[in-house]
FIGU-67477 format. One record per residue (C-alpha): z, y, x; residue in three letters. Coordinates in steps of 0.05 Angstrom, whole numbers, always signed. Each point is the difference from the previous one (the first is absolute). Layout:
! residues N
<atom><Z>Z</Z><Y>Y</Y><X>X</X><r>ALA</r></atom>
...
END
This chain:
! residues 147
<atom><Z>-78</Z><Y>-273</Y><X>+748</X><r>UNK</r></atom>
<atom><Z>-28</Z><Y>-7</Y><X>-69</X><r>UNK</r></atom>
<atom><Z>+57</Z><Y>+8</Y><X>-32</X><r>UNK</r></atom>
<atom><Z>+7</Z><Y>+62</Y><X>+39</X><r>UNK</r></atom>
<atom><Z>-68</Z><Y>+27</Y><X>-21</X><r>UNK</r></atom>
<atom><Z>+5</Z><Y>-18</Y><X>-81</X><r>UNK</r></atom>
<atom><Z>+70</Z><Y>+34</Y><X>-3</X><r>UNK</r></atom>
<atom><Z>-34</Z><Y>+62</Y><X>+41</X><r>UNK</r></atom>
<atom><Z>-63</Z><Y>+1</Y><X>-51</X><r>UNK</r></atom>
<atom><Z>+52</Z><Y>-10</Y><X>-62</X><r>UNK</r></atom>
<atom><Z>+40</Z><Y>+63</Y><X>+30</X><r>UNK</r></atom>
<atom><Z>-61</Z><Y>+37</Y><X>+12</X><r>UNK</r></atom>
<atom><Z>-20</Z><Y>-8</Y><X>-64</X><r>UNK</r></atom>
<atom><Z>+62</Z><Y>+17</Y><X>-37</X><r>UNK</r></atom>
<atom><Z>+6</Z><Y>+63</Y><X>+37</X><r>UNK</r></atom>
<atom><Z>-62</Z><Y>+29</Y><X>-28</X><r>UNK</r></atom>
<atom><Z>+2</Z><Y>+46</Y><X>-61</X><r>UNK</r></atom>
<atom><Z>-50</Z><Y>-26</Y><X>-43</X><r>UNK</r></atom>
<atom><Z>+31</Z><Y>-79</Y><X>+12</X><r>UNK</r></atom>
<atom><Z>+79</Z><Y>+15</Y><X>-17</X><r>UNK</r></atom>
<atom><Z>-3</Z><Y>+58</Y><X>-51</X><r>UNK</r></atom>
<atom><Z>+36</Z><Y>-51</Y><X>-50</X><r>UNK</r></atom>
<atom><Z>+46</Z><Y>-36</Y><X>+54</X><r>UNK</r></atom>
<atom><Z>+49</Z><Y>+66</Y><X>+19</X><r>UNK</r></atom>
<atom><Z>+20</Z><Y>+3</Y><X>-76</X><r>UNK</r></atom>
<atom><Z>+77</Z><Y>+19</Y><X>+6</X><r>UNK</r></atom>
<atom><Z>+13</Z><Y>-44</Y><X>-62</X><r>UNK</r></atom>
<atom><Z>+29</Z><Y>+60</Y><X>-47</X><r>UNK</r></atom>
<atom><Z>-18</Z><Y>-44</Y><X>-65</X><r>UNK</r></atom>
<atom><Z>+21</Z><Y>-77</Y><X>+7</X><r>UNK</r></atom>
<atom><Z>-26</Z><Y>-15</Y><X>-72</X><r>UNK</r></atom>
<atom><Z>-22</Z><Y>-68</Y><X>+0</X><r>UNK</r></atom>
<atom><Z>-63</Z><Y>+29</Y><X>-39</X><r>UNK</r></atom>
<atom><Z>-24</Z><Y>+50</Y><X>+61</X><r>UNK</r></atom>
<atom><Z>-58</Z><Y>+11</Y><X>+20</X><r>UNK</r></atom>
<atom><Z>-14</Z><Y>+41</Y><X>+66</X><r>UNK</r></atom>
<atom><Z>-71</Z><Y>+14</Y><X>+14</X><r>UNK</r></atom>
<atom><Z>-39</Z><Y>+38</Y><X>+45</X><r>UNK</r></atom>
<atom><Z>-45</Z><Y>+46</Y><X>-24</X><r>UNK</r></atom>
<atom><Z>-37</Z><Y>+63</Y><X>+34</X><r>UNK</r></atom>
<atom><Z>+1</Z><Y>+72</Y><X>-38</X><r>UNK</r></atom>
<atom><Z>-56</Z><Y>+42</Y><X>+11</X><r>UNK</r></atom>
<atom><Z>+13</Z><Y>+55</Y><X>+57</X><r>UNK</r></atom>
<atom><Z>+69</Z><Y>-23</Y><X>+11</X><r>UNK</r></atom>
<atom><Z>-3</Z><Y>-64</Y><X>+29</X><r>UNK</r></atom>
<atom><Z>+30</Z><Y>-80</Y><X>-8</X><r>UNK</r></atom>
<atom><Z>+63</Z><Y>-13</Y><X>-38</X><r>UNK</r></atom>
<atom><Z>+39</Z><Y>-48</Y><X>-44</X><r>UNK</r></atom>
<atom><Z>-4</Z><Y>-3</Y><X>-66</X><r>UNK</r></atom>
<atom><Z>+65</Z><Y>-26</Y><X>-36</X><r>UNK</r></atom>
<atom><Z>-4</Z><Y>-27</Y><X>-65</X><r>UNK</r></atom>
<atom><Z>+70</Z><Y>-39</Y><X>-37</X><r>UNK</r></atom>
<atom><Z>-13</Z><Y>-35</Y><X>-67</X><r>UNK</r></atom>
<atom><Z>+57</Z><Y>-17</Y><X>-40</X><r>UNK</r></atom>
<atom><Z>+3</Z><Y>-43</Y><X>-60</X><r>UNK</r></atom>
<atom><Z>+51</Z><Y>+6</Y><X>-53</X><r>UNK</r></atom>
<atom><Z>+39</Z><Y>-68</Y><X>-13</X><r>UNK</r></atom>
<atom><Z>+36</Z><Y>+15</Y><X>-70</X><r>UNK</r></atom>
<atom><Z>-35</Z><Y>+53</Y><X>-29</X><r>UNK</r></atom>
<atom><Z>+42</Z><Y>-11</Y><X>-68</X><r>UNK</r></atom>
<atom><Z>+62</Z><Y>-43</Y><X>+5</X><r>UNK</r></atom>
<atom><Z>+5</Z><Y>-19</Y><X>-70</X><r>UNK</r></atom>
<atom><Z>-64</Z><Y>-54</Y><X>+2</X><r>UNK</r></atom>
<atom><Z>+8</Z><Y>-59</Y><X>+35</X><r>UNK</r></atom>
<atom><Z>-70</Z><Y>-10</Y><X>+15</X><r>UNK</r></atom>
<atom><Z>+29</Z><Y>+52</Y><X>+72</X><r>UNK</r></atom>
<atom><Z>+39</Z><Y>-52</Y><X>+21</X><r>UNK</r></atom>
<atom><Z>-38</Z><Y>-58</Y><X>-8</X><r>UNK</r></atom>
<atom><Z>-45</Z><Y>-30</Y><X>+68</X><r>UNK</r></atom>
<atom><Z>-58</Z><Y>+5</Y><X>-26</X><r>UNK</r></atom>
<atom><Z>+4</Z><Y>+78</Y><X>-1</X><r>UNK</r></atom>
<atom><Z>+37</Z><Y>-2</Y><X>+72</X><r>UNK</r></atom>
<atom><Z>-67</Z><Y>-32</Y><X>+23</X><r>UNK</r></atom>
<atom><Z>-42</Z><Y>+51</Y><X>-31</X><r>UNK</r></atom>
<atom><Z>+37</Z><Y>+50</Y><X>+35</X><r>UNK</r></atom>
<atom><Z>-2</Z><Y>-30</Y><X>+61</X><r>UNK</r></atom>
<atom><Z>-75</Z><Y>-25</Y><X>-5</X><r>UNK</r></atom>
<atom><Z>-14</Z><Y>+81</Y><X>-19</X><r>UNK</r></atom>
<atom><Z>+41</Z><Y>+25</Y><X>+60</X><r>UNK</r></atom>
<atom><Z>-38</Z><Y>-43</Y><X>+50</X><r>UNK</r></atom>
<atom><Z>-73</Z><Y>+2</Y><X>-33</X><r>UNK</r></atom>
<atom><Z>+23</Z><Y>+79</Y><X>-13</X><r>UNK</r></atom>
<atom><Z>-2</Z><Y>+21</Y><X>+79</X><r>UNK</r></atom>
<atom><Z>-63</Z><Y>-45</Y><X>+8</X><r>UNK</r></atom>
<atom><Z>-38</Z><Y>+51</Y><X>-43</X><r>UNK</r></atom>
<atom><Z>+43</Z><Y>+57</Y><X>+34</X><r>UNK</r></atom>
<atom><Z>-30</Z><Y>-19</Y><X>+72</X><r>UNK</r></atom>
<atom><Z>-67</Z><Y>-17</Y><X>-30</X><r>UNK</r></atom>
<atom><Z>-8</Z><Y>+73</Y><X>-38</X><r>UNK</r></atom>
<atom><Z>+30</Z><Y>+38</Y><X>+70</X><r>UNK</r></atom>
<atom><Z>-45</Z><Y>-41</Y><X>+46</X><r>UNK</r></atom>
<atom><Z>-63</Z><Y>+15</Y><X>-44</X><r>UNK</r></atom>
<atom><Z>+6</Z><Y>+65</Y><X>+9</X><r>UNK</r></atom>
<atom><Z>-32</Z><Y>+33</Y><X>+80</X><r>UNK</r></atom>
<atom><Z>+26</Z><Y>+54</Y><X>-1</X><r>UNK</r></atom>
<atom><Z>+41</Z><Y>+43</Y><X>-50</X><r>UNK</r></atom>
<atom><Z>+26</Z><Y>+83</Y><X>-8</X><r>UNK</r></atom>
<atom><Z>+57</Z><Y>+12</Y><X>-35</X><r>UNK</r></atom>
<atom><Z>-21</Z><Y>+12</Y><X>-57</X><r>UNK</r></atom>
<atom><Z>-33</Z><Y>-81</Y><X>-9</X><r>UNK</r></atom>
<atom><Z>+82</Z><Y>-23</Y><X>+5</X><r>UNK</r></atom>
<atom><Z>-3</Z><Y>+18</Y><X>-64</X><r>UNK</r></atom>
<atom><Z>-62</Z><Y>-38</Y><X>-33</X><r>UNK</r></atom>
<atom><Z>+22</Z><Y>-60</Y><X>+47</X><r>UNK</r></atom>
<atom><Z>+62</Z><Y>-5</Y><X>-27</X><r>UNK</r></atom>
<atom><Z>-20</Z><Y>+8</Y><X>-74</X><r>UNK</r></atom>
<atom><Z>-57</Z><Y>-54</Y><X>+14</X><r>UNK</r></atom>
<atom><Z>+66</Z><Y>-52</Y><X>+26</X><r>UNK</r></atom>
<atom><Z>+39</Z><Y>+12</Y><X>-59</X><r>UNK</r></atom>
<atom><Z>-60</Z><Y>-16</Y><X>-41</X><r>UNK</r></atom>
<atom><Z>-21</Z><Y>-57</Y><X>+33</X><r>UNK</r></atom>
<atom><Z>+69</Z><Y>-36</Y><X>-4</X><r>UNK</r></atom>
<atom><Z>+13</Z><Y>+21</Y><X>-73</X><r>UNK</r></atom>
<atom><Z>-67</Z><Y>-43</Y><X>-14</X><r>UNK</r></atom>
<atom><Z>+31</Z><Y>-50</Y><X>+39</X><r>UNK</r></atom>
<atom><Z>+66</Z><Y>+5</Y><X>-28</X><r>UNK</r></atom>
<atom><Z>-43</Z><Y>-13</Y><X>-74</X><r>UNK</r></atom>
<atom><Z>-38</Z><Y>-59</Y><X>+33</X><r>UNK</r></atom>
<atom><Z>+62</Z><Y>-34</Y><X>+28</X><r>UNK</r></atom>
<atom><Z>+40</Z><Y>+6</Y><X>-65</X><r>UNK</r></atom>
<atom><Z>-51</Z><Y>-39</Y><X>-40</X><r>UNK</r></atom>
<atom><Z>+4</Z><Y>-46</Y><X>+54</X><r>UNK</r></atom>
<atom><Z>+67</Z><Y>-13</Y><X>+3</X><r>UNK</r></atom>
<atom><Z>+26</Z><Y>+18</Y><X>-63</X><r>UNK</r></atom>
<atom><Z>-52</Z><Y>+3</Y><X>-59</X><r>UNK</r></atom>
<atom><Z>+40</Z><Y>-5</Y><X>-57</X><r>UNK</r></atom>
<atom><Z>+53</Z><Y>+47</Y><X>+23</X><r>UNK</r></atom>
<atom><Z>+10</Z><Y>+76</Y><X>-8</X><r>UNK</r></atom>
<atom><Z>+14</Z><Y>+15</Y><X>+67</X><r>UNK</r></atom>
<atom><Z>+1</Z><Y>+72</Y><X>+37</X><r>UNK</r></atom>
<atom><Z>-9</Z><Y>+7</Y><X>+70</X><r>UNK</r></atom>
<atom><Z>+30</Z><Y>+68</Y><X>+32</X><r>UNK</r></atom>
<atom><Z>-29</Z><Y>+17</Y><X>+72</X><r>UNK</r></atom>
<atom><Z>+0</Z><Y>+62</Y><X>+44</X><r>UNK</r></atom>
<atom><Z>-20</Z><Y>+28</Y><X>+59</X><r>UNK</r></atom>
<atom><Z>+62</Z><Y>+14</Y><X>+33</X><r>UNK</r></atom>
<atom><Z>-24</Z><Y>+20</Y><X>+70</X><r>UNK</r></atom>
<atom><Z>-68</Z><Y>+34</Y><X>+14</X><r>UNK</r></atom>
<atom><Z>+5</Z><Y>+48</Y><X>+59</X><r>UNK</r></atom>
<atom><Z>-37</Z><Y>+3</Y><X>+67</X><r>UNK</r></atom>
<atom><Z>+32</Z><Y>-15</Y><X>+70</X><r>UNK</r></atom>
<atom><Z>-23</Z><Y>+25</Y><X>+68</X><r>UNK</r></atom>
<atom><Z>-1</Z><Y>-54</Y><X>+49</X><r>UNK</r></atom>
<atom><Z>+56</Z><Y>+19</Y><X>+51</X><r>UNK</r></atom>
<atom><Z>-2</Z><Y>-46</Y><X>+66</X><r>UNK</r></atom>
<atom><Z>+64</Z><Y>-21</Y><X>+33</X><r>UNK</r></atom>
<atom><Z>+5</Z><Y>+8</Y><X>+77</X><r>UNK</r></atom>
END
């Protein structure tokens, strides 16, 4: 009978708008460094903000310093701590227009070129190293609910 009653209250809940607007994402970028977010635009209503980061790995083939693990964890470090300041900037923001994508999406390459600078020294201070990064996917989704 409990049982019963959580699985009711869990359906319940994931039928309502506001609860799922980031669960019916149809998956059209399968980037490990997505982020889907829900965010509501003024006078039109919830939706999913998609955001792909992507990290060059040999940005110049003739240094070995590309290849070595020490830069592959920099990369990967980036690409993880990258869509941790991607959520944080989208979910700081109530409510946006259209024209905020814009700002919000200068303000997220900004903040993970500083941290592309911080991580360097980290990792590699004695090293000339240059980190390539872009923001391959920024678009908006409506939330579309299967039946």
């Amino acid at each position: 009978m409990i049982r019963k009653l959580i699985f009711s209250f869990l359906l319940l809940m994931l039928s309502t708008s506001t609860a799922s607007a980031g669960l019916y994402y149809s998956g059209h970028s399968t980037e490990p460094g997505t982020v889907t977010a829900a965010v509501e635009i003024k006078d039109k209503g919830l939706y999913n903000l998609v955001v792909t980061l992507q990290f060059l790995r040999t940005p110049n083939k003739d240094k070995k310093i590309y290849r070595s693990d020490e830069y592959e964890k920099l990369v990967d470090r980036l690409l993880v701590e990258s869509r941790g300041i991607a959520l944080q900037k989208i979910l700081e923001r109530k409510e946006l227009t259209i024209g905020d994508l814009a700002g919000l999406k200068k303000a997220i390459e900004t903040d993970i070129e500083t941290l592309a600078a911080q991580l360097k020294m980290k990792i590699l201070p004695h090293k000339d190293v240059e980190v390539i990064f872009s923001i391959s996917d920024f678009f908006l989704l409506q939330p579309s609910y299967r039946k």
